[in-house]
C-alpha positions in Angstrom: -1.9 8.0 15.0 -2.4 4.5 13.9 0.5 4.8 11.5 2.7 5.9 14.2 1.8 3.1 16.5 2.2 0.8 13.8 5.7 1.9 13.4 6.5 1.5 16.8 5.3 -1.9 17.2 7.6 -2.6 14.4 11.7 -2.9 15.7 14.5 -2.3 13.2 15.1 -6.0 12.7 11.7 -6.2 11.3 12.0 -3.1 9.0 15.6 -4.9 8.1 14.5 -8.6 7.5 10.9 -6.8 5.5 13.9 -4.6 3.1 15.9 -7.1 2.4 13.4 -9.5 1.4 11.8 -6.6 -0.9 15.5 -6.5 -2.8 16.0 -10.3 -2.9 12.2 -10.4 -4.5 13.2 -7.6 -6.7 16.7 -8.9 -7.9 15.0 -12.5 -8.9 12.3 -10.3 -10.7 15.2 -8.4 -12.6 17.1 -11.2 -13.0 14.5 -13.5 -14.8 13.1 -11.9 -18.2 9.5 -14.0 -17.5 9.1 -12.4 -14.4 10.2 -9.0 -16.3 7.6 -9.4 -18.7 4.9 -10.5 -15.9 5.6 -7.6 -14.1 5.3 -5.2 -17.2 2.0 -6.9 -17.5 0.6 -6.5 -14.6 1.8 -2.4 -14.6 -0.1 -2.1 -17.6 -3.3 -3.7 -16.6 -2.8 -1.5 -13.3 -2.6 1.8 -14.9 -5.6 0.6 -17.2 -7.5 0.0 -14.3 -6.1 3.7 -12.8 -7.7 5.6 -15.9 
């Protein structure tokens, strides 16, 4: 139920503007080997941390 209302408090534009944030984070991240690498790194420490 929470979910639900949750989603209905939040409009399309929201959902848009929250999206296309997400891929302009996730272009810079692919575009920039560092951030590549950082990201890698901090999957790996997360799936140590899962097992």
């Amino acid at each position: 139920a929470c979910s639900v209302n949750t989603a209905e408090r939040l409009g399309r534009n929201e959902v848009n503007i929250v999206v296309s944030v997400y891929s302009v984070v996730n272009i810079l991240i692919y575009n920039n080997s560092y951030l590549i690498m950082l990201k890698s790194l901090i999957d790996n420490l997360g799936m140590l941390m899962l097992i």
